[in-house]
Each structure stands twice: as structure tokens, then as C-alpha cells.
C-alpha positions in Angstrom: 51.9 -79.6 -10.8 51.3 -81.4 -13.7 48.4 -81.0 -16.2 46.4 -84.5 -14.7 46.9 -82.9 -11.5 45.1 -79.4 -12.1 42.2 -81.4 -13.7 41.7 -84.3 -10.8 39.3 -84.0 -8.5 41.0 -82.6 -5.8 43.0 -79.8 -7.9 39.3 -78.5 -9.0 38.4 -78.2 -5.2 41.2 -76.2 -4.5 40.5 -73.7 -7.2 36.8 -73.5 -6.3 38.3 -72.6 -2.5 40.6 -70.4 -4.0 38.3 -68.5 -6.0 36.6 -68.1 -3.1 38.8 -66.6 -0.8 39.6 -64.4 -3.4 36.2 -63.1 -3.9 35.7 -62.9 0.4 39.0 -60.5 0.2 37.2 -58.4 -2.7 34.4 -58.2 -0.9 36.3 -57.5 2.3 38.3 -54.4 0.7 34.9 -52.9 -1.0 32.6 -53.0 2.0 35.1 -50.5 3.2 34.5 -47.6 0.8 30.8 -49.4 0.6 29.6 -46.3 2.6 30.7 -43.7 0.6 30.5 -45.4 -2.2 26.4 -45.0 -1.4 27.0 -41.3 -0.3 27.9 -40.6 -3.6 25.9 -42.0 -5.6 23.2 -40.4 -3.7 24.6 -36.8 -4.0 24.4 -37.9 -8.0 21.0 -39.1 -7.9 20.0 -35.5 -5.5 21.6 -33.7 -8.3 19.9 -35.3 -11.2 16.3 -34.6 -9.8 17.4 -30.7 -9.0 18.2 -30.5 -12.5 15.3 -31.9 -14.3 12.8 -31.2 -11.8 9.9 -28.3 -13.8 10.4 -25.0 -12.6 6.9 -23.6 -11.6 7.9 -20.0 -11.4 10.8 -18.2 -11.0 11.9 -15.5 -8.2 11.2 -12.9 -10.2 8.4 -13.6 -11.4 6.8 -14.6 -7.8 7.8 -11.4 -5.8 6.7 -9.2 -9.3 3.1 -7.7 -8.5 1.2 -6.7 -11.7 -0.7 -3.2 -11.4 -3.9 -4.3 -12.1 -8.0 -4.0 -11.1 -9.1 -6.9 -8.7 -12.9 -5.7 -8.3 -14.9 -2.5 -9.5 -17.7 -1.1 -8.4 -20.8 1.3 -10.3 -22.8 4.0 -8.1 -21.7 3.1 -4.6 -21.6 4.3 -1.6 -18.8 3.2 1.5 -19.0 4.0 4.9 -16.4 4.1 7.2 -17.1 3.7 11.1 -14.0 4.2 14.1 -13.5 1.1 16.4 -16.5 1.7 18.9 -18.7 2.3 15.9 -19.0 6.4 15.6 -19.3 7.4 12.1 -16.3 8.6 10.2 -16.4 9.3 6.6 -18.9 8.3 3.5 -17.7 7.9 0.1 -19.7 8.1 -3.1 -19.0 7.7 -6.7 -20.3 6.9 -10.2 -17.9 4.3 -10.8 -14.2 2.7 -9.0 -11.3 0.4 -9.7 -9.4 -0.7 -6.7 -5.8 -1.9 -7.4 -4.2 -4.7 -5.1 -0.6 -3.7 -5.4 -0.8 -0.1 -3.9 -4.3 -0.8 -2.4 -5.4 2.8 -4.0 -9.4 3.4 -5.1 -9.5 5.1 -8.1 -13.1 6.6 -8.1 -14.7 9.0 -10.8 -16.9 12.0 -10.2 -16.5 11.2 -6.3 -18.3 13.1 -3.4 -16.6 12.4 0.3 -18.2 13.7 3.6 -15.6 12.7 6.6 -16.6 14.3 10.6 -13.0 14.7 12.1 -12.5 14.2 15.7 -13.9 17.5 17.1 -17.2 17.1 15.0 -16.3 19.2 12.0 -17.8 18.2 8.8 -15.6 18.3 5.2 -17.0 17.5 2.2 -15.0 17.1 -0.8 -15.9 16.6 -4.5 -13.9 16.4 -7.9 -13.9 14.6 -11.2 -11.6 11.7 -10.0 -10.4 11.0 -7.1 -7.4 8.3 -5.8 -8.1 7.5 -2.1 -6.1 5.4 0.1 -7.1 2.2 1.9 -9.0 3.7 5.0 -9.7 6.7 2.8 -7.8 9.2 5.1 -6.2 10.5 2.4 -7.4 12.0 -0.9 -6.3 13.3 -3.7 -9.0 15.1 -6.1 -8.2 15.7 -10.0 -10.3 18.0 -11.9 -12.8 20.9 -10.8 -11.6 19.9 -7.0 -13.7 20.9 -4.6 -12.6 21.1 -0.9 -15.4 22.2 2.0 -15.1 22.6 5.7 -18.0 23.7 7.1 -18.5 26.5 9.5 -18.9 24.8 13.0 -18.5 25.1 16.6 -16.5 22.1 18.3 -16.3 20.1 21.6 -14.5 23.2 23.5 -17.2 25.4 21.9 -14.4 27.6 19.8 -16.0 29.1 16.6 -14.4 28.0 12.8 -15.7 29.9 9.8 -16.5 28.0 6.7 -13.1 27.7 4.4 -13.8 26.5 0.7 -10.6 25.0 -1.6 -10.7 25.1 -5.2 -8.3 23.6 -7.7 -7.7 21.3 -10.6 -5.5 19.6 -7.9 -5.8 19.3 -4.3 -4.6 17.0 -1.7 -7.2 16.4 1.2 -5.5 14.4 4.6 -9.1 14.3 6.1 -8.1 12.3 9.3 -5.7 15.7 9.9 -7.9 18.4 8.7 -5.6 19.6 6.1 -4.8 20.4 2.3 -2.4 21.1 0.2 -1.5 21.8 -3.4 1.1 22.4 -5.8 -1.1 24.0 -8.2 -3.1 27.1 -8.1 -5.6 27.0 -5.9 -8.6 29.7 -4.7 -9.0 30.1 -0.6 -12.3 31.5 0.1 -12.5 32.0 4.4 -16.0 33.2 5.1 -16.7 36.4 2.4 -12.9 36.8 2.1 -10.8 35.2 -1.1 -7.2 34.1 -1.7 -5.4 32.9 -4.7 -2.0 31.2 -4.9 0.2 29.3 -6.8 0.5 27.1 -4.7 -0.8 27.0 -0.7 -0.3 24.4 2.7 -3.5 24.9 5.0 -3.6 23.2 8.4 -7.0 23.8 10.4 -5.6 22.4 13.6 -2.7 25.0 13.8 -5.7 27.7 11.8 -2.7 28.6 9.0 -2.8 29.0 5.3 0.2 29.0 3.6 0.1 30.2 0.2 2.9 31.0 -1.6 4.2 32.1 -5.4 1.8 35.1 -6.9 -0.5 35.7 -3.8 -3.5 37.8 -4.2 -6.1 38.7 -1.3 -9.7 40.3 -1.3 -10.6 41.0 2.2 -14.3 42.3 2.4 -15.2 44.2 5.5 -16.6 42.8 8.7 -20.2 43.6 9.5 -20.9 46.2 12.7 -23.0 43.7 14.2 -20.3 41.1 14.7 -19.7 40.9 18.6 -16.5 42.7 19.2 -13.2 41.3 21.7 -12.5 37.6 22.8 -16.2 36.7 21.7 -15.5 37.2 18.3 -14.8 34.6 15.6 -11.2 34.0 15.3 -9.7 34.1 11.5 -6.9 32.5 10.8 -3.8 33.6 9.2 -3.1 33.5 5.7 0.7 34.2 4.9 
């Protein structure tokens, strides 16, 4: 082909067609790897947002529970009441910080009165006190005061009045018992017990102190009604 050729008219049609054809192959060849192609660059443009998208808080830092007061309370009084709306337990104290992680009242110079099942009134009073949720459990820190009234229950069996003192004592009101690892004075009616350290369970009627155990047992009076009649004691090993 000579150069007058390639420049004519016709020679410049033919390169427009064959430019053409050309570009119809490219485009035939690309729109083949034209959908992943698109996959990719969407897995790129996925990637890009992960990684400079704000954090707003870490794991750690979400499940992480600080051990803080949520709400106080001065010179109160609670009441707690069962599920058909019989009266269980009242607490009172000068002042209380309640703390959301281990839902535990902390409450100074505290006073609780709880009835248990079978009618028997406990009253138990201290310097502070770290109650549980419902309040069936109780521990009472300094000059600790435990009291279960003398009473008669439902089956009309006889309990003499037992008295806890400690500078620690752990009240499960709900159970009728206490316990402590500290020294503790057991007074049952006009008799007294120390220990180092004691268990007592009223629904089994057992004390169980232990370590150096010392016992004052005062007489019983002639007037008390002899055989089954009689006030039952419990044991104290």
C-alpha cells in the first residue's frame, strides 16, 4: 500500500473499522473478568471502611464493670413482702450505697427484723452491714448483734431466745442460721457459750462451736414443767 493510499478516503475508513473491531475484541475479553474484576474491588473498598471506620469502645472495655455507687440513700427504711404479700423482713439504716456490679447494699449502723417461715422473729443490728439483693443474706461488721426471739411456731413446738454477739457474724435469715469465723458469744436463754469460731442452724436446733470453747450452764428453775412438755435445748457441741 502506498503512502496516497493509507491517506485516501477509503484507506481512513478502513482504519476507523479497524480500530473498531479492535476495541469490540477488548471489550469482549474484559467483560469476561468484568465480574470479578467488581468483586474485588469491592472486597477493597469493604476493607478500607473496616479500617478507618472510629472504634466506639473496645471489648474490653464494654464487658469491664466498674465497682461503683449507682444511688444512696440517708435514714431509710425497706420492706420486703413474699409473693402473695405476707410480710418478710424490714431494713433500717442511717445511711446506704448500693453497687450495680455485685448488687450488694452497703448500709451503716443497720437494724434488720426478718419473720422466717414458721413465724419466728430475728432481729439483727451492727455498725455496717453488706446485704444481698433480696436481703436474705447478711453480713454484720462491728458490735454485731444477732437475736432470735423466744417463740412458739405453727406446730406449737417451743424455741428459747438465742442471742449472737461478734465483731463478725454472718446472718442467712431466709434459713434461720449464722455463722462466724471469729469469736463469737452464744447466750441460749440464761445459759452462755464462747468460741472461736461457731456454725448454728435453728432448723436442725445445733450450735457448732469450735477452737477454745467455754460454757456457763445456769441451773433450770423447779418450776419448769418436767418430761415431753418441757422446752427443748438444743445442742451445743
Amino acid at each position: 500500500m502506498t503512502v496516497a493510499a493509507a491517506f485516501s478516503p477509503g484507506g481512513a475508513l478502513y482504519g476507523v473499522r479497524r480500530a473498531g473491531q479492535v476495541a469490540l475484541y477488548l471489550w469482549n475479553r474484559l467483560s469476561i473478568y468484568m465480574p470479578l474484576l467488581m468483586m474485588g474491588a469491592l472486597a477493597l473498598s469493604t476493607y478500607w471502611l473496616v479500617r478507618n471506620a472510629p472504634l466506639l469502645s473496645s471489648p474490653e472495655a464494654a464487658s469491664e464493670t466498674r465497682h461503683e455507687v449507682d444511688y444512696f440513700m440517708r435514714r431509710f427504711t425497706i420492706k420486703n413482702f413474699d409473693e402473695i404479700g405476707k410480710f418478710k423482713s424490714e431494713v433500717y439504716g442511717a445511711e446506704a450505697r448500693h453497687f450495680s456490679d455485685t448488687d450488694i447494699l452497703e448500709i451503716d449502723r443497720v437494724r434488720i427484723r426478718s419473720i422466717n417461715p414458721k413465724g419466728l422473729v430475728t432481729v439483727a443490728t451492727a455498725n455496717r452491714a453488706y446485704s444481698n439483693g433480696d436481703g436474705s443474706e447478711v453480713q454484720l461488721v462491728g458490735n454485731a448483734v444477732v437475736v432470735r426471739e423466744a417463740g412458739q411456731d405453727a406446730s406449737g413446738k417451743q424455741s428459747q431466745r438465742m442471742e449472737f454477739r461478734g465483731e463478725f457474724l454472718h446472718a442467712f435469715l431466709n434459713e434461720d442460721r449464722v455463722q462466724s469465723h471469729q469469736p463469737v458469744l452464744l447466750i441460749r436463754g440464761a445459759d452462755q457459750f464462747t468460741g472461736d469460731n461457731f456454725a448454728y442452724d435453728n432448723l436442725e436446733q445445733v450450735a457448732n462451736l469450735k477452737g477454745r470453747v467455754r460454757g456457763v450452764l445456769m441451773p433450770r428453775s423447779r418450776a419448769a414443767p418436767a418430761g415431753p412438755a418441757a422446752n427443748p435445748t438444743p445442742p451445743v457441741r
